[in-house]
PASEBA-1860 file (N, C-alpha, C; in nm, 3 decimals):
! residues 116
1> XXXXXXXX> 9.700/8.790/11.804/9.685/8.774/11.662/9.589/8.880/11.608 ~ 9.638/8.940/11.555/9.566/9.068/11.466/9.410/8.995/11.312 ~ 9.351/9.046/11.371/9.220/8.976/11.258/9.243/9.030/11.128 ~ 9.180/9.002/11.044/9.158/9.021/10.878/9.046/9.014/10.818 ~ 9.011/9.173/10.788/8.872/9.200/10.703/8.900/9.198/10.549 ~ 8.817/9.183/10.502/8.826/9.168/10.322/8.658/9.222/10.293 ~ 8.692/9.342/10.250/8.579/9.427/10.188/8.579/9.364/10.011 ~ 8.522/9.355/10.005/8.477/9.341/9.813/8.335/9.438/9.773
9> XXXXXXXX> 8.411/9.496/9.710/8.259/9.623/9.683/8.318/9.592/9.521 ~ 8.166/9.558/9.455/8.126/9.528/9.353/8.032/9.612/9.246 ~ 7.980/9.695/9.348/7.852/9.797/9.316/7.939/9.930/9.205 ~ 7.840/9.956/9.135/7.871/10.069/9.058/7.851/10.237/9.130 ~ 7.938/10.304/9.134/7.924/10.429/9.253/7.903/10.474/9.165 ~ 7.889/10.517/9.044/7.754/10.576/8.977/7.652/10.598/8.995 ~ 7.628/10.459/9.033/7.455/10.419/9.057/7.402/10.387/9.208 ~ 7.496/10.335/9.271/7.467/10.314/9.367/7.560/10.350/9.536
17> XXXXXXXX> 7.488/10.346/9.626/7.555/10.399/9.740/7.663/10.276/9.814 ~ 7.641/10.159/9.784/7.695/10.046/9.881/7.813/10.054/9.868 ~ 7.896/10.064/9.702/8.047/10.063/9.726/8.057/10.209/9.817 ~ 8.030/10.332/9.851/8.069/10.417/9.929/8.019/10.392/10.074 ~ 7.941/10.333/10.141/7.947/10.282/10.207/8.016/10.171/10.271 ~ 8.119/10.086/10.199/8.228/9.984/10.179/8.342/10.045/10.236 ~ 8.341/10.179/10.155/8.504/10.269/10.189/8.504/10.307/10.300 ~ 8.389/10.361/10.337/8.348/10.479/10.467/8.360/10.349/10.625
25> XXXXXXXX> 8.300/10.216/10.568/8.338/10.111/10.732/8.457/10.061/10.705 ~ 8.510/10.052/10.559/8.675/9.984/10.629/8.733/10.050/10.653 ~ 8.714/10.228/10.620/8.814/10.296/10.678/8.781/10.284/10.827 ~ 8.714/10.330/10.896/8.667/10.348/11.041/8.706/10.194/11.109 ~ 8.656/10.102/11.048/8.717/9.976/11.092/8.870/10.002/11.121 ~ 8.940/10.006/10.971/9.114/9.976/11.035/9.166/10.099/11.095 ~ 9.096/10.200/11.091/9.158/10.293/11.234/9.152/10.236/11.332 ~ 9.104/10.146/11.341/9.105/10.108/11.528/9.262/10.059/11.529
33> XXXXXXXX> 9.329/10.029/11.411/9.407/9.948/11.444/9.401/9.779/11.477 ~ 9.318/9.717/11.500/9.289/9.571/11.536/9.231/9.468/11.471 ~ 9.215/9.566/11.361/9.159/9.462/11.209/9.263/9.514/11.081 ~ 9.338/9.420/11.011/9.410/9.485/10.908/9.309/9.422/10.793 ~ 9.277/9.578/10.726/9.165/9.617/10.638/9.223/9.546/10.492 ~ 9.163/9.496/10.421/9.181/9.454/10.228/9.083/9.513/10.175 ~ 9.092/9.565/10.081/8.989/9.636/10.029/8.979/9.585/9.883 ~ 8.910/9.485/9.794/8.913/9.457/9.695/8.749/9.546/9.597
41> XXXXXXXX> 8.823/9.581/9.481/8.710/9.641/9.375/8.676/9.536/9.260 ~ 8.576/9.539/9.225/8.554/9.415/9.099/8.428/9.481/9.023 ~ 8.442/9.441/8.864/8.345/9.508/8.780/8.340/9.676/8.816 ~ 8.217/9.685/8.839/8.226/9.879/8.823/8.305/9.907/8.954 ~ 8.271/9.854/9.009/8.354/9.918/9.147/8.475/9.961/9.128 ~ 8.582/9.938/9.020/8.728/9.960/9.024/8.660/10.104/8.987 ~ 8.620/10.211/8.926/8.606/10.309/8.872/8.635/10.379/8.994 ~ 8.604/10.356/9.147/8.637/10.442/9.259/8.747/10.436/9.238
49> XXXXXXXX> 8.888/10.420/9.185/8.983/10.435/9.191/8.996/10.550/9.126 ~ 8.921/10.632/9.088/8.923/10.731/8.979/8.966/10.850/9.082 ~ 9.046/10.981/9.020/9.074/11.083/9.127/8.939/11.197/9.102 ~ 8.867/11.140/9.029/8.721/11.237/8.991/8.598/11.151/9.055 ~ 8.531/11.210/9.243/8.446/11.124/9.266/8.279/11.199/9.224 ~ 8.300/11.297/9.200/8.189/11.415/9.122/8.077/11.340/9.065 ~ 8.052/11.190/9.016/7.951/11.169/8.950/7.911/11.036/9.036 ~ 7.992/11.021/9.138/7.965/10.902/9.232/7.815/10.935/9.340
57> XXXXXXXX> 7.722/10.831/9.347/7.668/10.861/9.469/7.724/10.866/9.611 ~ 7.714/10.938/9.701/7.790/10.968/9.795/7.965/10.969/9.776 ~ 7.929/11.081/9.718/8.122/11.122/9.660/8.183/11.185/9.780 ~ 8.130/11.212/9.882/8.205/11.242/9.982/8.228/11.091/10.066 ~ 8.195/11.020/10.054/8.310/10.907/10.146/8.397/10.832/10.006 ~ 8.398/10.847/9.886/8.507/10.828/9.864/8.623/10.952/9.829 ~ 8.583/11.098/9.831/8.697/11.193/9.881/8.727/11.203/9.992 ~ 8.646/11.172/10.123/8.705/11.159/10.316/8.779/11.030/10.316
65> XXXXXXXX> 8.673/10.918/10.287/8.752/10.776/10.370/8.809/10.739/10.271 ~ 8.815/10.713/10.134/8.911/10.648/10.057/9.059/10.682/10.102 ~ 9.084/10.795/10.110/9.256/10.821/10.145/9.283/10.747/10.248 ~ 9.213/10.736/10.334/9.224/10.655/10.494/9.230/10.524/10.467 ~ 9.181/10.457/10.415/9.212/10.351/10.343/9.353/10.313/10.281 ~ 9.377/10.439/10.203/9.515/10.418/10.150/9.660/10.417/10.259 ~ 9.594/10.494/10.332/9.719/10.495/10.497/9.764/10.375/10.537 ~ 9.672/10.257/10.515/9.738/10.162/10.550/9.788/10.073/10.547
73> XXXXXXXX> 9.886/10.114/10.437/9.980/10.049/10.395/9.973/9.946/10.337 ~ 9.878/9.916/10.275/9.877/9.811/10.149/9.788/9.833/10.042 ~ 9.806/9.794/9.952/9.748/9.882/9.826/9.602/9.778/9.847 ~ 9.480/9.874/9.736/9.350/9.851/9.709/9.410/9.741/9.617 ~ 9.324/9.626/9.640/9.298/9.495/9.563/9.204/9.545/9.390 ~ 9.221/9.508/9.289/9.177/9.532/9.197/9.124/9.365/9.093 ~ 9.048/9.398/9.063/9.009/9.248/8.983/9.104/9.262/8.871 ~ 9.182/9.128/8.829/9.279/9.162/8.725/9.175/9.157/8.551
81> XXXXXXXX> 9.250/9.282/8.501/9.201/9.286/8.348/9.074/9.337/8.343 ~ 9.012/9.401/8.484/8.888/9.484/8.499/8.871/9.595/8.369 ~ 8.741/9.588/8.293/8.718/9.684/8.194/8.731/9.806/8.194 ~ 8.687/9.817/8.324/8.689/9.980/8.354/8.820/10.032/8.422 ~ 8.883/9.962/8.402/9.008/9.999/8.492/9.122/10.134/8.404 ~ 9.085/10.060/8.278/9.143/10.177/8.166/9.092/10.282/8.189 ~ 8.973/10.290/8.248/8.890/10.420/8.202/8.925/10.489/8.291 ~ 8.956/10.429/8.444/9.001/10.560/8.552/9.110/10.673/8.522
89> XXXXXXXX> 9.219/10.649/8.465/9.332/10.708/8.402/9.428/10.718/8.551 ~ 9.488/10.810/8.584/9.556/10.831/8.679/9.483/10.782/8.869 ~ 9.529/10.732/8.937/9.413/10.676/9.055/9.521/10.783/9.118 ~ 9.460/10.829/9.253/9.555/10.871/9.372/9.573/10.780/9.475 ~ 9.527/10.624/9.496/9.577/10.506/9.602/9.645/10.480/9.488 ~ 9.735/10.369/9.572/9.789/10.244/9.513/9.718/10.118/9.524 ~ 9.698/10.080/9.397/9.650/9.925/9.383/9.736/9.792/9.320 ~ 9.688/9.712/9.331/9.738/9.591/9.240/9.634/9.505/9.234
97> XXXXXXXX> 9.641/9.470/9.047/9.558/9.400/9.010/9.603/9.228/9.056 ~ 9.474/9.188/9.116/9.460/9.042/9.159/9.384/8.915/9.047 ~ 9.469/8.805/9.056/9.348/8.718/8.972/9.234/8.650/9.048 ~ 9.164/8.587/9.041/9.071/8.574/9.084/9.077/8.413/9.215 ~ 9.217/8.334/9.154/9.265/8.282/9.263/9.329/8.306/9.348 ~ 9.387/8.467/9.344/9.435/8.510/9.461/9.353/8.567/9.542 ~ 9.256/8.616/9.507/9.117/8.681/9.529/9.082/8.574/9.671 ~ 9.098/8.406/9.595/9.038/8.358/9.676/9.129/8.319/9.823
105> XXXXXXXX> 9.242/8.290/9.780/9.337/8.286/9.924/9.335/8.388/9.963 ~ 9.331/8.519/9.966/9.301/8.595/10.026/9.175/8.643/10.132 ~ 9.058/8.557/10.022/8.956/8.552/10.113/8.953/8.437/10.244 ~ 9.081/8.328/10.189/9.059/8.217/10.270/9.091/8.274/10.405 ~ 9.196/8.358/10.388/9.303/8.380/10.499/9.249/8.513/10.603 ~ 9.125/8.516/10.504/9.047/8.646/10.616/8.974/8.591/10.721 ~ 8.990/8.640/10.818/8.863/8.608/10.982/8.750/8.659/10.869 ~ 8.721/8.796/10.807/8.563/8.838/10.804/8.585/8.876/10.618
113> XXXX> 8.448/8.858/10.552/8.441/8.893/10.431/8.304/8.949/10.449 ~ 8.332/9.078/10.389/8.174/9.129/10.402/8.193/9.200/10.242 ~ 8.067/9.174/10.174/8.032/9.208/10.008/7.943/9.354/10.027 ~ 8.021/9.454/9.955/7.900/9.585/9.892/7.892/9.611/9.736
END
């Protein structure tokens, strides 16, 4: 039986380093192959969906590991009706916006939930 991580990075990559730190272990995580990675964004955090990481703290793990993330085959989780979500304009992953009770079966159905 294959395990299930559920990242939720919440943090503003503006301001802070934790959502890029979020991207940079689930990517390295689901390379192993033996954890299938979820990656959910909520509040500022959806803005990493942006294809401009230039004003992010540590903008190099979301231009290295974000794509790696996207490899595997299931789109980035998005909080549905997120404010900032307009503001990204074009993303280069695929996402889909979640409501907040899917949010939670999703979390039910995970072995691990870890928050940045």
């Amino acid at each position: 039986m294959i395990r299930r991580a559920l990242f939720i990075l919440t943090g503003d990559p503006r301001s802070s380093a934790r959502p890029a730190e979020g991207i940079r272990i689930a990517a390295g995580v689901g390379t192993w192959r033996k954890v299938e990675v979820h990656v959910y964004l909520r509040d500022d955090a959806v803005l990493a969906l942006s294809e401009f990481a230039d004003d992010f703290v540590d903008e190099d793990n979301y231009t290295r590991y974000f794509p790696i993330v996207g490899e595997f085959g299931r789109p980035v989780l998005v909080q549905q009706g997120a404010p900032l979500l307009r503001e990204i304009g074009a993303s280069p992953l695929t996402y889909r916006e979640i409501s907040d009770a899917e949010l939670a079966r999703v979390a039910a159905e995970s072995h691990f939930v870890l928050r940045f």
